[in-house]
C-alpha atoms as one frame of an Amber mdcrd trajectory, in Angstrom:
protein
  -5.476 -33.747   0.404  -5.165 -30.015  -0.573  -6.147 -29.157  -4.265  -3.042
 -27.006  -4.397  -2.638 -23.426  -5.376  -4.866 -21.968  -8.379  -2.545 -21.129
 -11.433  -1.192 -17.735 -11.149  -2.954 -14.316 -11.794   0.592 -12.324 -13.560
  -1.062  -8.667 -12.362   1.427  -6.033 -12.948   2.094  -5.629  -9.550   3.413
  -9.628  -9.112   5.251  -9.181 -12.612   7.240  -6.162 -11.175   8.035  -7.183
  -7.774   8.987 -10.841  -8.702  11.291  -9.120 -11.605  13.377  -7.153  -9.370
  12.512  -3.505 -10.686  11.882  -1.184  -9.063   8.061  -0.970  -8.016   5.884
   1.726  -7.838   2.513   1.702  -6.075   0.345   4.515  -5.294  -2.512   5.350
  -3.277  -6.206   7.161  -4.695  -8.880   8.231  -2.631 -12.137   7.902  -3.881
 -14.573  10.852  -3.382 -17.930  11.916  -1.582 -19.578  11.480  -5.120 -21.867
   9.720  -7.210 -19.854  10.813 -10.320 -17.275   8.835 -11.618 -15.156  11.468
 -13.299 -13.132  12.313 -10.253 -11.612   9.049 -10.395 -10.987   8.648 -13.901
  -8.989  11.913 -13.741  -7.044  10.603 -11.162  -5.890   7.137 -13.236  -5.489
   8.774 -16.346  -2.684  10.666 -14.590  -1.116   7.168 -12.442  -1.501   5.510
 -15.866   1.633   5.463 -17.350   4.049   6.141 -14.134   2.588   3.119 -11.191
   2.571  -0.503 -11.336  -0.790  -0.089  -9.565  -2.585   1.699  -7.212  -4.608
   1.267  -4.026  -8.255   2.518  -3.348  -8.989   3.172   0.160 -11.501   1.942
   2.281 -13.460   4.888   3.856 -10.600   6.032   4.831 -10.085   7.278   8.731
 -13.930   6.579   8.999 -15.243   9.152   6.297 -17.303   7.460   3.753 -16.478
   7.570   0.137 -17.045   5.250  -2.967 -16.272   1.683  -1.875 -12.951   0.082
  -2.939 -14.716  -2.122  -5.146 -16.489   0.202  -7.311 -13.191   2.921  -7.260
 -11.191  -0.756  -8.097 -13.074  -1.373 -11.069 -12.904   2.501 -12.605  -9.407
   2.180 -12.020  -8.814  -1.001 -14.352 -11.271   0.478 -16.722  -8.620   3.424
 -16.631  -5.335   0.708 -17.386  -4.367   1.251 -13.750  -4.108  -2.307 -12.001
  -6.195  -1.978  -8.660  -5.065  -2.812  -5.028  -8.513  -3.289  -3.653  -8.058
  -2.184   0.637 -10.477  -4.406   3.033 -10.540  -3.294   6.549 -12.147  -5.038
   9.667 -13.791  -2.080  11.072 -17.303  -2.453   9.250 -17.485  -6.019   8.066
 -17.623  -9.371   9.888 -15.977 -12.540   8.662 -19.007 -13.465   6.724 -19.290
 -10.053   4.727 -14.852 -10.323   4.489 -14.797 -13.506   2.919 -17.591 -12.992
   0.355 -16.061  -9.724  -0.523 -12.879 -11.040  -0.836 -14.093 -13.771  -3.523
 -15.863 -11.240  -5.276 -12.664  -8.893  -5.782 -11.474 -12.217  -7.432 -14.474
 -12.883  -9.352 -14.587  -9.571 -11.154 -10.565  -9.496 -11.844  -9.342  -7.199
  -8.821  -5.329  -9.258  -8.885  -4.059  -7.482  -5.167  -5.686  -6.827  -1.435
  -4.353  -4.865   1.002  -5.833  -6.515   4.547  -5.748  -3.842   7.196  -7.827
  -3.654  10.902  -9.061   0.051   9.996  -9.506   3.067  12.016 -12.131   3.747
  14.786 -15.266   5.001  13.612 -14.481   7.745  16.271 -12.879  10.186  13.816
 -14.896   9.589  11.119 -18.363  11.163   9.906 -20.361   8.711  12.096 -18.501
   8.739  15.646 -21.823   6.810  16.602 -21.369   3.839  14.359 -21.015   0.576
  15.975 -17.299  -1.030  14.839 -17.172  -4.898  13.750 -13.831  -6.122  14.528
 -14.824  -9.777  14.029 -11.265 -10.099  12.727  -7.768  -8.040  13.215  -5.494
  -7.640  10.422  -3.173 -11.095  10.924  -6.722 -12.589  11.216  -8.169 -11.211
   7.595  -4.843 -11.860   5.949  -4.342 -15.184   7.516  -8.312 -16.076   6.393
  -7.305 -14.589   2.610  -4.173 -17.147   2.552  -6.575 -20.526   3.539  -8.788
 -18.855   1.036  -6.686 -18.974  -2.057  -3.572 -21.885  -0.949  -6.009 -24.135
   0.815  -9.497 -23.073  -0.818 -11.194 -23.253   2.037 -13.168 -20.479   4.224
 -12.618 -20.298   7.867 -15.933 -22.630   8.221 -14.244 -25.341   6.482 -16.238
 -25.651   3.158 -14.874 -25.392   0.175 -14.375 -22.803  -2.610 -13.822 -24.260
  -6.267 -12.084 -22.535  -7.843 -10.443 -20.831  -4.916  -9.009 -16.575  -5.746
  -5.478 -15.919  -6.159  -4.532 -12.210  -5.630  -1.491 -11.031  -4.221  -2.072
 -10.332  -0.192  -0.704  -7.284   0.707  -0.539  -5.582   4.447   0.718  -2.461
   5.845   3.265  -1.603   8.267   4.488   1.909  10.364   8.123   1.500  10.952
   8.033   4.244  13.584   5.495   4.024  15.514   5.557   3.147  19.363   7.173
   0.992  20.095   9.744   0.725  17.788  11.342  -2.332  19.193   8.593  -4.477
  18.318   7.508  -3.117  14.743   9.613  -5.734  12.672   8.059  -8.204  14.572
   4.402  -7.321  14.091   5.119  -7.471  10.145   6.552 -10.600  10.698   3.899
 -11.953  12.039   1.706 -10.515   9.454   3.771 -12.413   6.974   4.181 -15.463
   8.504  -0.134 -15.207   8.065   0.250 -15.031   4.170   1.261 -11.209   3.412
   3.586 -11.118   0.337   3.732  -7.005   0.520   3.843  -4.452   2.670   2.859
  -0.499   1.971   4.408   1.191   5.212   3.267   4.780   6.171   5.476   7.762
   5.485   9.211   7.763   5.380  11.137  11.048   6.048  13.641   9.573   7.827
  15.652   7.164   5.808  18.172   6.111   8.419  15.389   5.235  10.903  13.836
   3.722   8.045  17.224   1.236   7.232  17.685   0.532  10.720  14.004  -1.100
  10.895  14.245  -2.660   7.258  18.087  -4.089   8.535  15.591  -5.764  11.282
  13.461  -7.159   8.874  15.912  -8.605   7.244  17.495 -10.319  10.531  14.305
 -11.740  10.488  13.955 -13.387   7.542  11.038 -11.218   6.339  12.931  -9.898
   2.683  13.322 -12.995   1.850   9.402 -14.038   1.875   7.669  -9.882   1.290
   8.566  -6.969  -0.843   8.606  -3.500   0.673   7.227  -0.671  -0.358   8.469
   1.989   1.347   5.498   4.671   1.446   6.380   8.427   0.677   4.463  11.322
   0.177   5.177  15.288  -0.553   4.757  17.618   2.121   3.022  20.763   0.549
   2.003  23.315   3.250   2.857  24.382   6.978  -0.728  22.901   7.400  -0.507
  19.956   6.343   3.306  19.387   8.266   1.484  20.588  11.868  -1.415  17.759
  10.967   1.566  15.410   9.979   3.009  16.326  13.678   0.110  16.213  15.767
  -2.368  13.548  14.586  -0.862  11.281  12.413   0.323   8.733  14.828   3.831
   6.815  14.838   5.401   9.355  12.055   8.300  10.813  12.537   9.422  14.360
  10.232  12.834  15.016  11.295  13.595  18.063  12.589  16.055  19.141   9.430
  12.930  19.004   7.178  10.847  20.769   9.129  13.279  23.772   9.179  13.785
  23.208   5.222   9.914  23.628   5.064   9.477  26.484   7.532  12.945  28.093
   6.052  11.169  28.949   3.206   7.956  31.598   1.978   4.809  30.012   1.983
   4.528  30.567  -1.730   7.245  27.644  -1.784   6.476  25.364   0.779   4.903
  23.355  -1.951   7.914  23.232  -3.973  10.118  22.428  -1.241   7.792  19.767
  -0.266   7.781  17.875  -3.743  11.444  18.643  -4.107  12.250  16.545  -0.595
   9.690  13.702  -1.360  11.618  12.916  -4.408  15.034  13.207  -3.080  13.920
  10.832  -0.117  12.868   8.165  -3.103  16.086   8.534  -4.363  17.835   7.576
  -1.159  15.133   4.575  -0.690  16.574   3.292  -4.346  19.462   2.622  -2.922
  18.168   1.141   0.476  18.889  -2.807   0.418  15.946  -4.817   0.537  13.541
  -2.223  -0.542  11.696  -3.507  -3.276   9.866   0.407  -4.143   7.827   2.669
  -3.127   4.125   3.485  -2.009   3.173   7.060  -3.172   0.875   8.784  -0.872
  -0.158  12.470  -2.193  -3.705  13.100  -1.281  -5.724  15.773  -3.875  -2.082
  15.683  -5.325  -2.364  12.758  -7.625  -1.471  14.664 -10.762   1.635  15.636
  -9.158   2.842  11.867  -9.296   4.485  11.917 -12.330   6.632  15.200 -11.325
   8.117  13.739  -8.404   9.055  10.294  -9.474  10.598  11.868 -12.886  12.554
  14.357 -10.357  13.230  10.895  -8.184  15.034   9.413 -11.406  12.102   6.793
 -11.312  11.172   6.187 -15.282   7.416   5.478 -16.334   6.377   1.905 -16.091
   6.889   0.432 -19.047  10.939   1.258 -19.127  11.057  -0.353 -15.812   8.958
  -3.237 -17.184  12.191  -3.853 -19.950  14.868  -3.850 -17.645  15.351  -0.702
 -15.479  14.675  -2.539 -12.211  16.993  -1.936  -9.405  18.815  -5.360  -9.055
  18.842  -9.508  -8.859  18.344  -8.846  -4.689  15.268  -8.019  -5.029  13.946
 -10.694  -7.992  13.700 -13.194  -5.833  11.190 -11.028  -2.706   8.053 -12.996
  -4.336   9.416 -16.429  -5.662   7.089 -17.645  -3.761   3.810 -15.746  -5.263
   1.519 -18.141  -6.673
């Protein structure tokens, strides 16, 4: 017979989305340093505005500071960490014992991805892992902490119990099959998704309509992910090499319309209208804010979003009973 569920850990994060308001996550990435500083900067200005924020995982292959150190500054910095695992340099042994530890030291949410090819990164040469995909590592997390078990059978007493998170891109190829591969990622154990950029909101309630078909709102919160725009450069990378996003041809002339002086501008001023038409989005539960090198800007766009700092959210500016009920199921 199971042991049952360990009693609950109430992080921030699990407090906001099983309250109904409106939830704001947000993404840091940690540097190419040994000091700590850069980090700390970054916190002190998500502090007051996010529910909590993720550290990535040598992100796109580049190393950085692991998640777990950049995890720990963060809650040292009252910013509740989303620790990011991914598959590509880890096998199931390494997974599992990092995934305990996150517990053991207080880290409340994972995010459970497969991770980029080591292609792009510094070290094209680096052999990948892959012993596990995605569904895998979030299905492994969920025996972890409901069954306390690891995927060898033996036992963990007392078994972790963070919130599993995943990630999702609504818009990438093809489409007709994205609401499905989240649902299968829930059906695993996630309990939230982050999904890449959103610039087209109609696209974007078409696929979260689909989601709901499916009977995924009921069971995981979305967090639709957002993120300003701030220079002709950075739009052509969007364009070219981020795969499976989709800028609309209207905001690309609204950022090319304008002098490069205010492409910036224009950039933050778009992000936050697009939040504001994600607030009223049925079944989105908030949004994931993505502004790379841009973290101090954070606080600018969700105040121009109509998006109050945390703790007037926390006492009953949520957006609704629908969405109160995404985690009932959180342990």
């Amino acid at each position: 017979m199971s042991p049952g569920p360990a009693p609950p850990v109430e992080g921030r994060l699990r407090r906001s989305l099983r309250s109904g308001a409106f939830t704001v996550t947000a993404e840091v990435g940690p540097p190419r340093s040994a000091d700590p500083a850069d980090l700390r900067r970054k916190a002190r200005h998500l502090c007051e505005w996010v529910d909590a924020a993720n550290v990535t995982d040598n992100q796109s292959s580049f190393v950085r500071v692991a998640s777990w150190a950049g995890s720990l500054l963060l809650a040292a910095e009252d910013v509740e960490p989303v620790m990011q695992f991914t598959c590509r340099d880890r096998n199931r042994i390494a997974l599992q014992s990092d995934l305990i530890s996150a517990a053991v030291v207080g880290i409340p949410n994972v995010l459970l991805l497969t991770g980029d090819f080591p292609s792009a990164g510094d070290h094209p040469e680096a052999k990948a892992v892959f012993d596990l995909d995605s569904v895998q590592l979030i299905a492994t997390a969920r025996t972890l902490r409901d069954e306390h078990r690891l995927l060898s059978g033996r036992a963990v007493e007392p078994a972790p119990n963070w919130l599993i998170g995943a990630v999702e891109n609504p818009t990438a190829p093809p489409a007709r099959l994205r609401a499905r591969r989240l649902a299968k990622k829930v059906a695993a154990g996630a309990e939230f998704v982050q999904t890449q950029f959103v610039f087209d909101v109609a696209r974007f309630r078409r696929w979260v309509a689909e989601l709901g078909d499916l009977g995924v709102l009921e069971r995981c919160a979305v967090l639709a992910g957002v993120g300003p725009i701030r220079s002709l450069a950075a739009l052509d990378h969007m364009q070219r090499h981020v795969a499976g996003v989709s800028v609309p041809e209207q905001l690309e002339r609204r950022l090319r319309g304008v002098t490069s002086d205010r492409v910036a501008a224009e950039g933050v001023r778009a992000c936050a209208e697009t939040i504001e038409e994600l607030r009223a989005v049925d079944g989105v539960a908030g949004v994931h804010v993505m502004a790379f090198a841009y973290e101090h800007g954070v606080p600018e766009i969700l105040e121009s979003a109509g998006v109050p700092p945390r703790r007037e959210r926390e006492v009953g500016h949520g957006a609704g009973p629908a969405r109160a009920e995404v985690v009932r199921h959180a342990r």
